[in-house]
N, C-alpha and C positions, 0 to 999 in steps of 0.2 A: 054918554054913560050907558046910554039903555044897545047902543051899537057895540061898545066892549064887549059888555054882558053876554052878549049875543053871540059875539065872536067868539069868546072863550068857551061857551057853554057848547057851540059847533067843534070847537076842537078837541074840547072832554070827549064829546060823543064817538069822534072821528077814531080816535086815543081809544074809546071804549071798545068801537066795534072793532077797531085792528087787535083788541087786546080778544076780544072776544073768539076772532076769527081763528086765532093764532091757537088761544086755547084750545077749541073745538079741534083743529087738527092737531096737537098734542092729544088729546084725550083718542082722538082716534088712531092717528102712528103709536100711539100706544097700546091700543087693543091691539090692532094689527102685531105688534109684538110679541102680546101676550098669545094672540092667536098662533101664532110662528112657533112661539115656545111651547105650546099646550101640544101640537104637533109632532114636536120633537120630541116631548113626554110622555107624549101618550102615543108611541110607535108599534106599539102592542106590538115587539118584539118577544116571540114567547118559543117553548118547547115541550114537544111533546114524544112521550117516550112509551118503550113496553118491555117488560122486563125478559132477559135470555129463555126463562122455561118457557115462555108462549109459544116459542117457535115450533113450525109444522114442518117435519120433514116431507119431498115431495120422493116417489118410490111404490116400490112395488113391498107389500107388507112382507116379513119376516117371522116364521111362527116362534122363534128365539130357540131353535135347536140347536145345540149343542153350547146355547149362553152359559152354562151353568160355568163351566171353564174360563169361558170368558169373566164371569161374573168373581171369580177368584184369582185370575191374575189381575182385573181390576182393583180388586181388595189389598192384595199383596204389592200392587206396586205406585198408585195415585197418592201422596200423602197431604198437599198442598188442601186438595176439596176436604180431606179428612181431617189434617188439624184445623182447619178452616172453622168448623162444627156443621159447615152444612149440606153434607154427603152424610145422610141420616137413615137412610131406607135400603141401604145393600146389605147384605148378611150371605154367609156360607150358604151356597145353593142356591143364591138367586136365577130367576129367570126375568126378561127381558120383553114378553111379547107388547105387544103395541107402541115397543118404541123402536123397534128393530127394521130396516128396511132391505133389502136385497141390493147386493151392487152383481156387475159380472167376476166372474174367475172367483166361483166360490169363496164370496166375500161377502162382507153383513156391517151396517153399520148402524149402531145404538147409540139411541139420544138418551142421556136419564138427564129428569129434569131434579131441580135443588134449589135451595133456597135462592144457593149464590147464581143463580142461572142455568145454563144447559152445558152438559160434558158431552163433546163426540167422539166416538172411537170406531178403527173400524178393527174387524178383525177378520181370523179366516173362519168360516161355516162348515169348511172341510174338515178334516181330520191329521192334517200334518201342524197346525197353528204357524205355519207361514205368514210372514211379514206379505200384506199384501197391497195393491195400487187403487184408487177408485176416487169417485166423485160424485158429489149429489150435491142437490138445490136444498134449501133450509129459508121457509117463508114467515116474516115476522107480521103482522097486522099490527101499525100504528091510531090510534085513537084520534079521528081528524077532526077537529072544528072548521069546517067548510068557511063557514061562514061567522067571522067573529067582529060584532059591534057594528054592523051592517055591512061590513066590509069583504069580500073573498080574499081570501086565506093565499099567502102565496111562498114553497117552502124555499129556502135558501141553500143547504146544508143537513146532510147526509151524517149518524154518528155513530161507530160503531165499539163499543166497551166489548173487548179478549182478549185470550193471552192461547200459545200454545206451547207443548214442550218440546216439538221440532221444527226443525225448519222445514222438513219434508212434508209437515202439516198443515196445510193453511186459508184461508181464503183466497180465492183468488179475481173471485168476481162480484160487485156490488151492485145491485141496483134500484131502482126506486118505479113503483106501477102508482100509477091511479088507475083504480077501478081496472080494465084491461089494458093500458096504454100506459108504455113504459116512456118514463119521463126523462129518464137518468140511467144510465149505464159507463161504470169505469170495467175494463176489463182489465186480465195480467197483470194483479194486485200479488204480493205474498205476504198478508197478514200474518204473524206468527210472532211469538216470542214471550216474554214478561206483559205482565195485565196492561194495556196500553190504551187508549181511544186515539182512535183513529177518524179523521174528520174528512167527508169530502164536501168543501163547498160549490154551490154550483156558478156557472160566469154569470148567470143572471137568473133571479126567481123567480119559479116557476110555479103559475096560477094552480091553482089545488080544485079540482071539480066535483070531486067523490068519495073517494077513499083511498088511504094510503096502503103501499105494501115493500117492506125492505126483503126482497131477496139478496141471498148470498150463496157462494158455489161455494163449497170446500172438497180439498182436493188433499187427497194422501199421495205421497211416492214411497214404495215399502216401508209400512210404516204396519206398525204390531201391534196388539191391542196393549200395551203400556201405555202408550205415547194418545196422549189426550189435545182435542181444541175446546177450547171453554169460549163461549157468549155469556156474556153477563148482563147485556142491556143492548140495545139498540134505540135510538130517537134521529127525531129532525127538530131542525131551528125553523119556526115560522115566521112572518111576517105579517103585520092585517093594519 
């Protein structure tokens, strides 16, 4: 009897510690799961953006001679930024200095900035008001979390929110600096048209060290100061 007893109480045990074992790694293929999952949840996919008026035009200053003209066929002809409501600060007589830059062939291009973003146009500084050609750089500074949750920050995707009202108007080249070192360049882009976002991902993300910067070229082909390109926002998609 007392060798039953024995026996049986050996194979509960046996039974117990296989139950026990089995369990233990359930509870642990199950963290490990949960682990996997928290992973995927917490991908700290995020974005960070700056809105169209931040942007710096890069140029040689313009004292905004002869804007005044400009600033009235501005008036007379944009109406989009005006029913909009936020084209708010132009008035008969405007003038334009500090946002004005020089291009060549007696040509001038003004940034006014707005709620809704930044209006460019370019026009002529001469005195015939000729449709005229030109191109110039426009640099955005993104707000970078280097470092998020211990992690370095790494961007994936480039965004750019405009519209223009020609096609002769347009961006044409996009690119992305840290700090001095350019990360990212698309060239021979023709951004133009109805308010659009425009997205360029990149083939693989890229480690963020310092600071971000979205350049952009926009490029006119006789193109008159009517004819407008709007930024409205720019951002990047992060990863961390």
């Amino acid at each position: 009897m007392k060798t039953i007893n024995q026996t049986n109480r050996r194979r509960f045990l046996n039974k117990l510690i296989k139950g026990a074992a089995f369990g233990t790694l359930g509870v642990l293929f199950t963290n490990k799961l949960a682990a996997s999952n928290n992973t995927n949840n917490l991908a700290n996919i995020f974005a960070m953006w700056t809105h169209g008026s931040e942007g710096k035009m890069e140029g040689v200053f313009h004292d905004g001679k002869d804007a005044v003209t400009f600033g009235d066929k501005l008036l007379s002809k944009i109406r989009t930024p005006l029913t909009a409501g936020y084209l708010r600060g132009i008035t008969k007589g405007t003038k334009f200095p500090g946002n004005t830059i020089s291009i060549p062939g007696e040509a001038a291009v003004t940034m006014v900035s707005t709620s809704g973003g930044a209006i460019f146009t370019i026009w002529d500084s001469g005195t015939k008001a000729k449709s005229k050609n030109g191109a110039f750089w426009v640099h955005f500074t993104i707000p970078t979390p280097v470092i998020a949750n211990s992690v370095r920050v790494k961007v994936s995707k480039i965004l750019v929110k405009c519209a223009s009202t020609n096609i002769n108007f347009y961006i044409s080249d996009v690119e992305l600096w840290d700090a001095n070192v350019r990360i990212y360049n698309k060239e021979n882009q023709k951004l133009w048209g109805p308010d659009t976002m425009h997205a360029f991902p990149f083939g693989s993300p890229r480690t963020v060290k310092y600071g971000l910067c979205i350049s952009l070229k926009i490029v006119g082909e006789r193109v008159s100061a009517d004819q407008i390109l709007e930024i409205s926002g720019v951002g990047v998609d992060l990863i961390a």
